[in-house]
C-alpha positions in Angstrom: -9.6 263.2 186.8 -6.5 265.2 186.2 -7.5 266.1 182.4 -10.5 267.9 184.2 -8.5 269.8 186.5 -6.2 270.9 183.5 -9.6 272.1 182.0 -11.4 273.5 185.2 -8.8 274.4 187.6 -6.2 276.1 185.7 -6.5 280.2 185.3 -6.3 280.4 181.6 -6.5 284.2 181.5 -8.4 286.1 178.4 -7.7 283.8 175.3 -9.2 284.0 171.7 -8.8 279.8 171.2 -7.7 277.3 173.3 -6.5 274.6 171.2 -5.9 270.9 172.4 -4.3 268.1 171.1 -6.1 264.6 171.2 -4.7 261.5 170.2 -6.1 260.7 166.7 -9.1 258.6 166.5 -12.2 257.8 168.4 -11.1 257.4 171.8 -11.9 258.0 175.2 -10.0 261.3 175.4 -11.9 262.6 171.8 -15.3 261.7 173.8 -14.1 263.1 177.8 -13.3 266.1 176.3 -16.7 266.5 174.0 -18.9 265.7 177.4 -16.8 268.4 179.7 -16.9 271.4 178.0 -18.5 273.4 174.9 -16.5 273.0 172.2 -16.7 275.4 169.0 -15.5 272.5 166.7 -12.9 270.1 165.5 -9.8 270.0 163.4 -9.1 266.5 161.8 -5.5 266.1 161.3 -4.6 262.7 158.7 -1.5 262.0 156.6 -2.2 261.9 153.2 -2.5 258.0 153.7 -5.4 255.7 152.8 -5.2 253.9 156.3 -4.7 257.8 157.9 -7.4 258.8 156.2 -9.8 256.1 157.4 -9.6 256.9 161.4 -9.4 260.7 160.7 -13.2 260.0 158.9 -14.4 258.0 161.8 -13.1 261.0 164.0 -15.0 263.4 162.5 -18.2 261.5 162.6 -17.5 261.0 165.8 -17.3 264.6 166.4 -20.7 265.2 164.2 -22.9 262.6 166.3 -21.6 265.1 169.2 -22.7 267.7 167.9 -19.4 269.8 167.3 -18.7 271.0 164.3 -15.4 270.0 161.8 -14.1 272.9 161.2 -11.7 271.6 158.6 -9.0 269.4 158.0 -5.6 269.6 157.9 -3.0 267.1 156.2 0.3 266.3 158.5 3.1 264.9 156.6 2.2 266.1 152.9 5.5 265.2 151.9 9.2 265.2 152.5 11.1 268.0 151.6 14.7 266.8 151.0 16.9 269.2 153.6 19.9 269.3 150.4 17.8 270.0 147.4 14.1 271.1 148.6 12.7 268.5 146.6 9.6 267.1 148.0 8.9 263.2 148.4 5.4 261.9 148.6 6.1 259.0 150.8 2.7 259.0 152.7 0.6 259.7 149.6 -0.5 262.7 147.7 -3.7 264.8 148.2 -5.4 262.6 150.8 -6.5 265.6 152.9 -7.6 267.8 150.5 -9.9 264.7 149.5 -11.1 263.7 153.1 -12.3 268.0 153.2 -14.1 267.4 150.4 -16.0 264.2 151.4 -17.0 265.5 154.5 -18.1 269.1 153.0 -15.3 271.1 155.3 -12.6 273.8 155.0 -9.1 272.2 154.0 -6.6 273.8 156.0 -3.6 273.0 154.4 -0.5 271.0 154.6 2.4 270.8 157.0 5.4 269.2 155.0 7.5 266.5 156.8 11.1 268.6 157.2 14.1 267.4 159.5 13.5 271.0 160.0 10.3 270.4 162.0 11.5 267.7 164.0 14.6 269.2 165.5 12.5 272.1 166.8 10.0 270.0 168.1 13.1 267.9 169.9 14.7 270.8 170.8 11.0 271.6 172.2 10.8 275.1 170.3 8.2 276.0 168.3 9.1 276.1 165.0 7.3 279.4 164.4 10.0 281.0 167.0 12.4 278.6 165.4 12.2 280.7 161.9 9.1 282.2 161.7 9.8 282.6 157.9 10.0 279.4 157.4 8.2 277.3 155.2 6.6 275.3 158.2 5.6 278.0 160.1 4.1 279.4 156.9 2.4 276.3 156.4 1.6 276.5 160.3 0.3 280.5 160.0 -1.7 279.3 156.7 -4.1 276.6 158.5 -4.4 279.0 161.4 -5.8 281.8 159.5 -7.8 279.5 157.9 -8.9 278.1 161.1 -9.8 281.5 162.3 -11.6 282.1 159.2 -13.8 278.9 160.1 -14.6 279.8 163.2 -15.8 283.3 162.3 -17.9 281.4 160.6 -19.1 278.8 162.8 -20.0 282.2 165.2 -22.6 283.2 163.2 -24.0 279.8 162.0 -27.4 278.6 164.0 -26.8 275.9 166.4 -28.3 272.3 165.4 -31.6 271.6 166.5 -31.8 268.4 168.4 
């Protein structure tokens, strides 16, 4: 009940997206959501992991039998970047969103590296775009949002799925 009233009752205002956040797999929230309003599509978001990649696949077939589109993917986590030298550490993996794009015949939107960075902004509960927006995470953050935009450009023009 009170996800609806975040949904119905609040004055938004004129937006161009309205982005939210599910937790990731299959759930209830993923379905709610599908069954009270239109949706234009999806983002899958997976760490580069084998398991990660798994439940973000289900997701988007998920999201498919609902009839919304995947408008890409985008891999969380890509790597660590060391906060002394730079250097990045694949500890979740390499390429495993990139891949999962290309299996299910979508836009890859890029990669957010894991930085120490990222998490204190996101402690400190400031974006990390008004953090430093010169940043390499807010660059990586800019990057899948114009590619987001991009696919949804797209996804306005496309015909809608016959039943």
């Amino acid at each position: 009940v009170e996800r609806v009233a975040v949904l119905r009752d609040v004055e938004w205002g004129e937006l161009d997206y309205l982005v939210v956040d599910l937790p990731p797999g299959t759930g209830d929230a993923a379905l709610s959501i599908s069954q009270l309003i239109p949706l234009s599509g999806a983002v899958i978001v997976t760490t580069p992991q084998e398991v990660a990649l798994i439940d973000a696949e289900r997701a988007a077939d998920m999201f498919r039998k609902l009839q919304v589109p995947v408008l890409g993917v985008l891999e969380n986590m890509s790597a660590f970047l060391c906060p002394h030298c730079g250097k990045p550490t694949p500890i979740f993996g390499e390429g495993g969103g990139r891949r999962l794009a290309e299996r299910l015949k979508t836009r890859f939107l890029g990669e957010v590296p894991l930085t120490l960075a990222l998490r204190e902004s996101g402690d400190r509960g400031v974006p990390v775009l008004a953090q430093d927006p010169e940043g390499l995470e807010a660059q990586a953050f800019l990057k899948a949002a114009r590619e987001l935009a991009a696919a949804l450009s797209v996804q306005t023009f496309l015909p809608l799925p016959m039943a």
